[in-house]
C-alpha positions as protocol buffer text, in pm:
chain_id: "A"
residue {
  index: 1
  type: UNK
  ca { x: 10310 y: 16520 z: 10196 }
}
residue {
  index: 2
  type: UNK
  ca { x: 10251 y: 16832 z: 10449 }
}
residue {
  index: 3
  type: UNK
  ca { x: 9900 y: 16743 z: 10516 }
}
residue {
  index: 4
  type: UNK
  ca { x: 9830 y: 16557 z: 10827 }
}
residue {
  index: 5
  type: UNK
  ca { x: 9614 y: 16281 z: 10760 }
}
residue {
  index: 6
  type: UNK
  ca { x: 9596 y: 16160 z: 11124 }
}
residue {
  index: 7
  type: UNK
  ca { x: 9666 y: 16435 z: 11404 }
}
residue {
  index: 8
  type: UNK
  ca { x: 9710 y: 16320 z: 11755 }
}
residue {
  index: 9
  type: UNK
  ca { x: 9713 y: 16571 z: 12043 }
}
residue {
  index: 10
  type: UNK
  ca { x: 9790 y: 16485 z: 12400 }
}
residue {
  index: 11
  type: UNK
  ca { x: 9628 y: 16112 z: 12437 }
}
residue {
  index: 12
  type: UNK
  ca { x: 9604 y: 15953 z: 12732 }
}
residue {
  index: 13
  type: UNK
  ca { x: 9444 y: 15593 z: 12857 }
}
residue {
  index: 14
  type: UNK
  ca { x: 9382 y: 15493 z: 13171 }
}
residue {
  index: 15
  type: UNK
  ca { x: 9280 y: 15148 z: 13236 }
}
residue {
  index: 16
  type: UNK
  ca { x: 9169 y: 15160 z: 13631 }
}
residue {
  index: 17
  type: UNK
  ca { x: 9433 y: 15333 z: 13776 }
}
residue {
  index: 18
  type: UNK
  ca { x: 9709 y: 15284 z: 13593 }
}
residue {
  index: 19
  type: UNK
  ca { x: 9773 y: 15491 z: 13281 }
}
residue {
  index: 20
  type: UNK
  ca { x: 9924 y: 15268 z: 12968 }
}
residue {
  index: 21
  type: UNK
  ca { x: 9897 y: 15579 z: 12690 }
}
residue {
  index: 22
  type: UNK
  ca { x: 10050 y: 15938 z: 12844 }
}
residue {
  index: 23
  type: UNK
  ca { x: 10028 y: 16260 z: 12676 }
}
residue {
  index: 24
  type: UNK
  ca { x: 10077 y: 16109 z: 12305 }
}
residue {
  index: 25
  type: UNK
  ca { x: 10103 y: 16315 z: 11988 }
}
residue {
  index: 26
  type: UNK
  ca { x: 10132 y: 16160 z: 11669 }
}
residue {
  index: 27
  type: UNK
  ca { x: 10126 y: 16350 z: 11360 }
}
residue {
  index: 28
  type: UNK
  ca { x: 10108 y: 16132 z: 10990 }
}
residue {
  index: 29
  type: UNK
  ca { x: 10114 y: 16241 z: 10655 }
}
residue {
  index: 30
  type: UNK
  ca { x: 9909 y: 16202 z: 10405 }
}
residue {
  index: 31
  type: UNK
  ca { x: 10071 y: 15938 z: 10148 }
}
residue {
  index: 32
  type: UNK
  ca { x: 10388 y: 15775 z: 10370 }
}
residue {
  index: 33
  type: UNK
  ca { x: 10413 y: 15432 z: 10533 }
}
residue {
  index: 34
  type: UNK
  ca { x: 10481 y: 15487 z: 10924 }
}
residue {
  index: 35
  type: UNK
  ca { x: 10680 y: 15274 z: 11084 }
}
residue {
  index: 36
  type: UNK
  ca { x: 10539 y: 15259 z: 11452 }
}
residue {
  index: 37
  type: UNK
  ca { x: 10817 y: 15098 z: 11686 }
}
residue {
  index: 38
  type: UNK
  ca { x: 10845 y: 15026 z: 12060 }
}
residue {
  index: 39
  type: UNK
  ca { x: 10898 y: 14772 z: 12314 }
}
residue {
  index: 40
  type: UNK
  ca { x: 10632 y: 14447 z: 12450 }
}
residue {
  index: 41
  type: UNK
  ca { x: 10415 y: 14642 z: 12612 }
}
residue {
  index: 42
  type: UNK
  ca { x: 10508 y: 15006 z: 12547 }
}
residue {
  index: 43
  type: UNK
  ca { x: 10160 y: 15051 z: 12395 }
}
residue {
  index: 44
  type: UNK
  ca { x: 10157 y: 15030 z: 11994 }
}
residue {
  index: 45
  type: UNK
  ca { x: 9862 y: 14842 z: 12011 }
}
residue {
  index: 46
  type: UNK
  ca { x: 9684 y: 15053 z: 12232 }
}
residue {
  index: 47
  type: UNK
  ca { x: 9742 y: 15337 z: 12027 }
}
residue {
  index: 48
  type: UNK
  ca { x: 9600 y: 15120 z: 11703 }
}
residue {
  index: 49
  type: UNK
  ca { x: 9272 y: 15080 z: 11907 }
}
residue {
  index: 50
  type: UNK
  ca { x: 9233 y: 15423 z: 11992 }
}
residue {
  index: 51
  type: UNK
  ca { x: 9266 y: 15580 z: 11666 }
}
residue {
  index: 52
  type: UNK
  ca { x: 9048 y: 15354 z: 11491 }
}
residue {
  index: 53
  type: UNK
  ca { x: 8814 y: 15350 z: 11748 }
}
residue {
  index: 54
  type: UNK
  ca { x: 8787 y: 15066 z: 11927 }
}
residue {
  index: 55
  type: UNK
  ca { x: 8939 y: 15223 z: 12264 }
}
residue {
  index: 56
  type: UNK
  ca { x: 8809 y: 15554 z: 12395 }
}
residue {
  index: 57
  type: UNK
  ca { x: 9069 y: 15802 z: 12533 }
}
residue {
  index: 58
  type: UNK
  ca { x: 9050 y: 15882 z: 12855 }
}
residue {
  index: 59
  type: UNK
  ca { x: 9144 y: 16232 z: 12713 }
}
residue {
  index: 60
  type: UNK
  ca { x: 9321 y: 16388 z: 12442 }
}
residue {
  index: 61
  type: UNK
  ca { x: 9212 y: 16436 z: 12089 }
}
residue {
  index: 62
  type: UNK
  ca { x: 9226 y: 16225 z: 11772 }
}
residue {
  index: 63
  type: UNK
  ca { x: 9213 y: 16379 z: 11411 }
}
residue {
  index: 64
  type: UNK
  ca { x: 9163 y: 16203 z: 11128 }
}
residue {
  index: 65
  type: UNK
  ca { x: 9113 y: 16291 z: 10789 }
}
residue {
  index: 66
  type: UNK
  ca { x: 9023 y: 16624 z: 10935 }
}
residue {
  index: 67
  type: UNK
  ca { x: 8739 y: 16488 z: 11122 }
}
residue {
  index: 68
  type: UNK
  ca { x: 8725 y: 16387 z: 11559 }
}
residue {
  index: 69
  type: UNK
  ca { x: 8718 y: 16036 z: 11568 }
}
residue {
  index: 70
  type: UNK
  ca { x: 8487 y: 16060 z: 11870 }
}
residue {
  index: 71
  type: UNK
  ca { x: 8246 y: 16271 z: 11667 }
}
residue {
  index: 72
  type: UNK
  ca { x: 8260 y: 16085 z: 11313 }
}
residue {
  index: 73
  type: UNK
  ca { x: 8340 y: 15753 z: 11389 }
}
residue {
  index: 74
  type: UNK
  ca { x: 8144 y: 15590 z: 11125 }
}
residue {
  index: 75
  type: UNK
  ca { x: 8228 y: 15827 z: 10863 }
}
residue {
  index: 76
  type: UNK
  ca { x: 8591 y: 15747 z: 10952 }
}
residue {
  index: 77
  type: UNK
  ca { x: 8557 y: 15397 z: 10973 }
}
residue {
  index: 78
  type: UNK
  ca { x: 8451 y: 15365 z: 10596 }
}
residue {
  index: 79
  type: UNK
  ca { x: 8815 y: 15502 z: 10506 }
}
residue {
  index: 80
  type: UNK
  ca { x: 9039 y: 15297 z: 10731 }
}
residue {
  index: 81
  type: UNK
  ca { x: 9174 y: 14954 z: 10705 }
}
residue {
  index: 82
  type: UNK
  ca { x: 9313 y: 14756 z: 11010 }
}
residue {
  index: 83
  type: UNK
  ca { x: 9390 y: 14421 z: 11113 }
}
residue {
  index: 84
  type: UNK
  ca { x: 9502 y: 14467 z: 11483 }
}
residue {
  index: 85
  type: UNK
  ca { x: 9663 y: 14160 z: 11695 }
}
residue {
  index: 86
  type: UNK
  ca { x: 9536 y: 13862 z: 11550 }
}
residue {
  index: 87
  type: UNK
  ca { x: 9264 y: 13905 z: 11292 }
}
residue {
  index: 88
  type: UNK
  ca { x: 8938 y: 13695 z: 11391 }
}
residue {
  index: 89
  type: UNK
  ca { x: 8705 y: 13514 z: 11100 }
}
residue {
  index: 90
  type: UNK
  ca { x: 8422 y: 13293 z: 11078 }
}
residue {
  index: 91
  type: UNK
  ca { x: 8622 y: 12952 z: 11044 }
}
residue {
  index: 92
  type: UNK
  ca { x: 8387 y: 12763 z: 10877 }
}
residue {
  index: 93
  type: UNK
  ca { x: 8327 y: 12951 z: 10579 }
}
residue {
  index: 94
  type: UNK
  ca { x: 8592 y: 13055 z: 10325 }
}
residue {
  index: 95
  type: UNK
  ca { x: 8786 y: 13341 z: 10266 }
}
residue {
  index: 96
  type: UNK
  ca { x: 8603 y: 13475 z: 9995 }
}
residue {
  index: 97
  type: UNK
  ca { x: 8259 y: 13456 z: 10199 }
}
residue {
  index: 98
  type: UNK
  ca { x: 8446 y: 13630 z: 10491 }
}
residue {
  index: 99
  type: UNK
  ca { x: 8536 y: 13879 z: 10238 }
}
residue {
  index: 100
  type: UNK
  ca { x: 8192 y: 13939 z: 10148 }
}
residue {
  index: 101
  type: UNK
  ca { x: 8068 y: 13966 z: 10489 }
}
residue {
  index: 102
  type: UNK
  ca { x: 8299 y: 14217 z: 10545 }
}
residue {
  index: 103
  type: UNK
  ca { x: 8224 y: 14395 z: 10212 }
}
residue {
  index: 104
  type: UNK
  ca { x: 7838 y: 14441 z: 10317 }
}
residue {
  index: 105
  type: UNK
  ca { x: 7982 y: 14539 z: 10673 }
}
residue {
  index: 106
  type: UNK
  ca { x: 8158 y: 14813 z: 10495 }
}
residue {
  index: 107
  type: UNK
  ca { x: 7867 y: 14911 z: 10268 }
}
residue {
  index: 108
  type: UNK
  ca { x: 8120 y: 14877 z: 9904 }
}
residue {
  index: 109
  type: UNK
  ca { x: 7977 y: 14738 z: 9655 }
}
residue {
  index: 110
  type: UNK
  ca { x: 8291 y: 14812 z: 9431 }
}
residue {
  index: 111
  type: UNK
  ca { x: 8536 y: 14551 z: 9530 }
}
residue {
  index: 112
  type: UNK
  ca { x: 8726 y: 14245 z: 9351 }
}
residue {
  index: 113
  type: UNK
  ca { x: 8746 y: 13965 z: 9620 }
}
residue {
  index: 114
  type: UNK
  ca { x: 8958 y: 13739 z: 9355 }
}
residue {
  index: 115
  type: UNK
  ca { x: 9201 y: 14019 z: 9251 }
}
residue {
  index: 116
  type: UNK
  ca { x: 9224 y: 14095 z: 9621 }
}
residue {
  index: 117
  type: UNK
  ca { x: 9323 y: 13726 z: 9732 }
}
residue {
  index: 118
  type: UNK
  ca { x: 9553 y: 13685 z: 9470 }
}
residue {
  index: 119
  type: UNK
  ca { x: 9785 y: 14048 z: 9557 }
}
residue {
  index: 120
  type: UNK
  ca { x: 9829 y: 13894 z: 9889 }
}
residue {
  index: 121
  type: UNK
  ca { x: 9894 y: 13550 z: 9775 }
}
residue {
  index: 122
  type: UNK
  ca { x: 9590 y: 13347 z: 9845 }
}
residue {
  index: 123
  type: UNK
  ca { x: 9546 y: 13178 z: 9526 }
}
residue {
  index: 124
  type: UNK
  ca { x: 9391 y: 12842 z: 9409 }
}
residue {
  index: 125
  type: UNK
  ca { x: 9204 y: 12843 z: 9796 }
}
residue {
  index: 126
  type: UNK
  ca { x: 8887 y: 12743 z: 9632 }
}
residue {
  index: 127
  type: UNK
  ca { x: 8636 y: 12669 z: 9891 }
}
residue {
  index: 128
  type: UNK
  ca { x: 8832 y: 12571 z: 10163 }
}
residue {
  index: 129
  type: UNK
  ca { x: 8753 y: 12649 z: 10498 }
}
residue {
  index: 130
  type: UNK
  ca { x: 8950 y: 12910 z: 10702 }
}
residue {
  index: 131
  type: UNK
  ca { x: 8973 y: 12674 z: 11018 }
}
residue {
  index: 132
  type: UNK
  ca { x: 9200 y: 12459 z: 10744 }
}
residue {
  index: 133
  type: UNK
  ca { x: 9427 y: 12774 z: 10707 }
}
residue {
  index: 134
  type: UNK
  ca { x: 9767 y: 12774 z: 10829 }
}
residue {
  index: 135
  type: UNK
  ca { x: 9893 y: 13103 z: 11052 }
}
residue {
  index: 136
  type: UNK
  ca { x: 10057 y: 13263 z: 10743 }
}
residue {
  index: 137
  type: UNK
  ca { x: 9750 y: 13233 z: 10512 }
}
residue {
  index: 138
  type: UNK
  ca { x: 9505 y: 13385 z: 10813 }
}
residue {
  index: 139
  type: UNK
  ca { x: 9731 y: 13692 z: 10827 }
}
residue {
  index: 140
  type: UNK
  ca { x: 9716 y: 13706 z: 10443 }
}
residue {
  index: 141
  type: UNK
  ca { x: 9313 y: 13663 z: 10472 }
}
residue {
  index: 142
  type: UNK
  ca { x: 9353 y: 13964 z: 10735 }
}
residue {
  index: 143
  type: UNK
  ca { x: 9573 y: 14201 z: 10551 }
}
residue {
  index: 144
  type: UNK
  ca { x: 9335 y: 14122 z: 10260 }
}
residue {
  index: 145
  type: UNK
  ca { x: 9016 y: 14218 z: 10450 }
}
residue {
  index: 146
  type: UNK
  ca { x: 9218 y: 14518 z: 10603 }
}
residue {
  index: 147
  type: UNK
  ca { x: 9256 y: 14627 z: 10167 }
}
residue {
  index: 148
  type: UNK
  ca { x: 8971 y: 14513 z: 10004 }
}
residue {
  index: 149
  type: UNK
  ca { x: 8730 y: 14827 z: 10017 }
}
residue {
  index: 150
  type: UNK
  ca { x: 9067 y: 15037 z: 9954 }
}
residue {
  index: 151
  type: UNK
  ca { x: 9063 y: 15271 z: 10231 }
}
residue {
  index: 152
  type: UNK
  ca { x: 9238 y: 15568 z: 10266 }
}
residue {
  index: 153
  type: UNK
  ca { x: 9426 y: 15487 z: 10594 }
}
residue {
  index: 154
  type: UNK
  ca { x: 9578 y: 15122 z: 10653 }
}
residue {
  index: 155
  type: UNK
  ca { x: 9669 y: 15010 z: 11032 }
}
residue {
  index: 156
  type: UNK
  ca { x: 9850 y: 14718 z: 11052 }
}
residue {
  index: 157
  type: UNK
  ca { x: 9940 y: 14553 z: 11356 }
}
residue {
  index: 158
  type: UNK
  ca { x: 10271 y: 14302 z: 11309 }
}
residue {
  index: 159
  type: UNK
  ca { x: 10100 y: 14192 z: 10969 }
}
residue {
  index: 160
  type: UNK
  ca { x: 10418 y: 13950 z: 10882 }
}
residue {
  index: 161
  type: UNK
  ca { x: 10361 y: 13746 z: 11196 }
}
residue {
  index: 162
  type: UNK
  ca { x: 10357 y: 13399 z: 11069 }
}
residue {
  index: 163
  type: UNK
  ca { x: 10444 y: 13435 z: 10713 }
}
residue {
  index: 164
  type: UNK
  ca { x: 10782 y: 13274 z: 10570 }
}
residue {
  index: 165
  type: UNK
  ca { x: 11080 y: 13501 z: 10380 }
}
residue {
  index: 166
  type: UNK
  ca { x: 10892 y: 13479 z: 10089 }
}
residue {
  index: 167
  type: UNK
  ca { x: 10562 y: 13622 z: 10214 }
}
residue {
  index: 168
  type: UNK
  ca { x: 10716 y: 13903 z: 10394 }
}
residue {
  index: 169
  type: UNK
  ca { x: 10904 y: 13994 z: 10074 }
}
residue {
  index: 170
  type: UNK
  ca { x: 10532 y: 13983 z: 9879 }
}
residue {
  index: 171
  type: UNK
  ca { x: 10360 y: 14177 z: 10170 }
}
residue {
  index: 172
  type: UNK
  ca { x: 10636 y: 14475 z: 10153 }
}
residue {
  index: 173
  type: UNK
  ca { x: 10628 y: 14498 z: 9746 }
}
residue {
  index: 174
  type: UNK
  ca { x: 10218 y: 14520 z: 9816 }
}
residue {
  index: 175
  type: UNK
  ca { x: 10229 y: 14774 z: 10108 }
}
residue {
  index: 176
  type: UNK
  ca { x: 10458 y: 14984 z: 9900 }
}
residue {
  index: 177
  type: UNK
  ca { x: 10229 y: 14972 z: 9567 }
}
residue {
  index: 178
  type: UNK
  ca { x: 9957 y: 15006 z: 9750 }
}
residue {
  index: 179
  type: UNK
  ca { x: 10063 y: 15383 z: 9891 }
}
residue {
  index: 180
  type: UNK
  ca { x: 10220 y: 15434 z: 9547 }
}
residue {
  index: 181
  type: UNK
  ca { x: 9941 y: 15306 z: 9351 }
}
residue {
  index: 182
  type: UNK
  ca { x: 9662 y: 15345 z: 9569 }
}
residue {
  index: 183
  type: UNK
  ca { x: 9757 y: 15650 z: 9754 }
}
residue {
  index: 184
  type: UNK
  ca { x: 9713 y: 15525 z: 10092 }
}
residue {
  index: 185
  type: UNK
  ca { x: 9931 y: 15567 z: 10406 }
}
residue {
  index: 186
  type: UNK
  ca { x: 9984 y: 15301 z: 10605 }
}
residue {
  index: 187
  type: UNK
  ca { x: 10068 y: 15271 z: 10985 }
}
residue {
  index: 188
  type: UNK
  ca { x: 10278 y: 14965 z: 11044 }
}
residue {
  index: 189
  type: UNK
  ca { x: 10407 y: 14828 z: 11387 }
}
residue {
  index: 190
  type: UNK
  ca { x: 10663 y: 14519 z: 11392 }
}
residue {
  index: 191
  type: UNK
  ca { x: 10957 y: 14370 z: 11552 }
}
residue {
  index: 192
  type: UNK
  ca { x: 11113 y: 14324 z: 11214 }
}
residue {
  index: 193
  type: UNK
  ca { x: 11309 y: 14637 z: 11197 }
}
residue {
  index: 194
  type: UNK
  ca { x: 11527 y: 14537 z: 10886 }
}
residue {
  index: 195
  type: UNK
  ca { x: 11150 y: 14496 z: 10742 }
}
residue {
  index: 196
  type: UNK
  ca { x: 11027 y: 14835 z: 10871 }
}
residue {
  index: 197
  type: UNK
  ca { x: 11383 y: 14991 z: 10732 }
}
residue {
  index: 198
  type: UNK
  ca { x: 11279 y: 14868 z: 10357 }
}
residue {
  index: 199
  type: UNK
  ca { x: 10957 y: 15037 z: 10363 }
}
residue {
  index: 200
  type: UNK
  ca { x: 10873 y: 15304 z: 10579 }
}
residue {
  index: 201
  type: UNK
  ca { x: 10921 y: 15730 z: 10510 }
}
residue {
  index: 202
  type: UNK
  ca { x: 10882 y: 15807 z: 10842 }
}
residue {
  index: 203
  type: UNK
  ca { x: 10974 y: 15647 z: 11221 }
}
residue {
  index: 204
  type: UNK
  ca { x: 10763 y: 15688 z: 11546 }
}
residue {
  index: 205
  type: UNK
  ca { x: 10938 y: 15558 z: 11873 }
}
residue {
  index: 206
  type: UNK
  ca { x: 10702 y: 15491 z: 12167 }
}
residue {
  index: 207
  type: UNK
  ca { x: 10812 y: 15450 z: 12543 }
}
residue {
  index: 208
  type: UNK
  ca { x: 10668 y: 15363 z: 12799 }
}
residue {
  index: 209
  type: UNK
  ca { x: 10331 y: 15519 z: 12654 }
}
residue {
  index: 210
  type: UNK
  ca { x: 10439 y: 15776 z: 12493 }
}
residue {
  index: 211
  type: UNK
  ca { x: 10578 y: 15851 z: 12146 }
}
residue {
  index: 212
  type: UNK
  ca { x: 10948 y: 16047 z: 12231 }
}
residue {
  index: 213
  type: UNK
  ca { x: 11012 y: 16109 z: 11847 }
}
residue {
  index: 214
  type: UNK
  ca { x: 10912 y: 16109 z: 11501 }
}
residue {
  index: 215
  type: UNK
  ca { x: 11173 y: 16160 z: 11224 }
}
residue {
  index: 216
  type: UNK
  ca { x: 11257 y: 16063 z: 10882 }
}
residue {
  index: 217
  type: UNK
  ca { x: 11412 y: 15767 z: 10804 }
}
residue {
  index: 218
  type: UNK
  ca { x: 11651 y: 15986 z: 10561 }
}
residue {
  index: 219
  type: UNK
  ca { x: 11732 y: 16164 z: 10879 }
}
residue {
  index: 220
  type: UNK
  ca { x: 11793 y: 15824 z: 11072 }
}
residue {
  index: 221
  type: UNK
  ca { x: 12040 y: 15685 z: 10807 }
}
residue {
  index: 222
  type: UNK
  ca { x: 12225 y: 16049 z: 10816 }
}
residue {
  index: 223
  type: UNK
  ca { x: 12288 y: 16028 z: 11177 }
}
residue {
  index: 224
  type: UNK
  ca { x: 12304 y: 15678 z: 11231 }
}
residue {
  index: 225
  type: UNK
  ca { x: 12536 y: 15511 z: 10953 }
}
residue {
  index: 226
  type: UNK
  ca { x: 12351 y: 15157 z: 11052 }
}
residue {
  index: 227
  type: UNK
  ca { x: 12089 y: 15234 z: 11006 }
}
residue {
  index: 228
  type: UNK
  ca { x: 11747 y: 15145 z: 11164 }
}
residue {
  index: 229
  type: UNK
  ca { x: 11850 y: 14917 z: 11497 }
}
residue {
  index: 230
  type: UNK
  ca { x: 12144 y: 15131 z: 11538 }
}
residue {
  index: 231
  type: UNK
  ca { x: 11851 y: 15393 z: 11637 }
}
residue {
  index: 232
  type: UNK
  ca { x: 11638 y: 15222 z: 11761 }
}
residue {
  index: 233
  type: UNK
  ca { x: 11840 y: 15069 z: 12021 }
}
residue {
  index: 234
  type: UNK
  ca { x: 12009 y: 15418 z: 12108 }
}
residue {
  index: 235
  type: UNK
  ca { x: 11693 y: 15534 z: 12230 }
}
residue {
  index: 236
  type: UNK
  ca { x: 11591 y: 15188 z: 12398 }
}
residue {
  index: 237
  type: UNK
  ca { x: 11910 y: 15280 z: 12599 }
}
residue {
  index: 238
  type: UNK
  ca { x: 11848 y: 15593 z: 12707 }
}
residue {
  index: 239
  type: UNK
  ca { x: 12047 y: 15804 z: 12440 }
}
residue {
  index: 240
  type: UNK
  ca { x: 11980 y: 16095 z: 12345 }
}
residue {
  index: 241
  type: UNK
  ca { x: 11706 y: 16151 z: 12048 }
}
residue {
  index: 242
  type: UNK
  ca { x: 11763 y: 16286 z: 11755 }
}
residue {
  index: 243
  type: UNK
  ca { x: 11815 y: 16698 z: 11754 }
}
């Protein structure tokens, strides 16, 4: 759990003049679930883009399995999973032939689309057309297109926008199999923080564009008796981190 899958050194993103991302470092390890929390607007997404790829950093360095993103994108992008804001597909085809689109995309060959549909709870779709899909079964379709070539590294961007009590429950039983079955770690952001408490190892806090803390959730319950908003709302107030 030492080894530091992704590794980010002073980050920074500029968009004109106005700098959104300042001086960021983010280290994850290999084999947790992340919990990535933060205010509208205090740049979670942003940070998503840049490490996989879809942003360039204005400077600062981003590690990822060892490698510069910068340098070895598309090496990189074979092992990562993402579904970041909300997830875009061909409407008139269905999810299965989205799925395979995105399988050749990927270059895997090796991949069960049915198996796939059914661990996120698309089942008995048949051919039915995504534009027919309500918002809960298009973030299913996404997290399942985020999984399907089983990356090493999932990014997941609010993935239980939409869904009901029952699909968030599904979607944190699968994100936690998948890193304990699958052995991949998994950066999640949402607003959910009772749903981020159930799941993640380890807690990054970002203000204003930058992260002011990583710790433990172990270490967050030991401090902060209850638990998770307790936190997280200390530091939205201005008090002091954890030491």
């Amino acid at each position: 759990m030492n080894n530091k899958i992704i590794n980010v050194q002073n980050l920074t993103k500029t968009f004109g003049e106005k700098e959104v991302i300042c001086r960021c470092n983010m280290t994850v390890p290999q084999g947790v679930i992340y919990g990535f929390l933060g205010a509208n607007g205090a740049g979670k997404t942003t940070i998503f883009k840049l490490i996989t790829g879809l942003l360039n950093p204005t400077y600062g360095q981003i590690n990822i399995l060892g490698l510069d993103i910068g340098k070895s994108h598309n090496k990189i992008l074979k092992q990562l999973g993402c579904m970041i804001e909300s997830p875009i597909f061909y409407d008139h085809l269905s999810a299965t032939e989205n799925l395979e689109i995105h399988l050749k995309y990927m270059g895997c060959i090796d991949a069960n689309i049915e198996k796939t549909l059914n661990d996120v709870g698309l089942v008995n779709i048949g051919k039915q057309p995504v534009s027919k899909f309500s918002l809960g079964m298009r973030q299913r379709l996404g997290i399942a297109r985020a999984i399907i070539h089983k990356p090493r590294i999932l990014i997941l961007d609010e993935p239980i926008n939409g869904l009901d009590p029952m699909g968030i429950r599904e979607m944190r039983e699968l994100f936690i199999r998948l890193v304990q079955e699958e052995h991949m770690t998994i950066l999640i952001s949402s607003h959910i923080l009772s749903e981020i408490e159930y799941i993640a190892d380890i807690i990054g806090v970002i203000v204003n564009g930058s992260i002011v803390e990583e710790i433990t959730l172990l270490s967050i319950k030991e401090k902060f008796p209850e638990g998770l908003e307790e936190y997280f709302f200390n530091i939205m107030n201005g008090g002091n981190t954890y030491e």
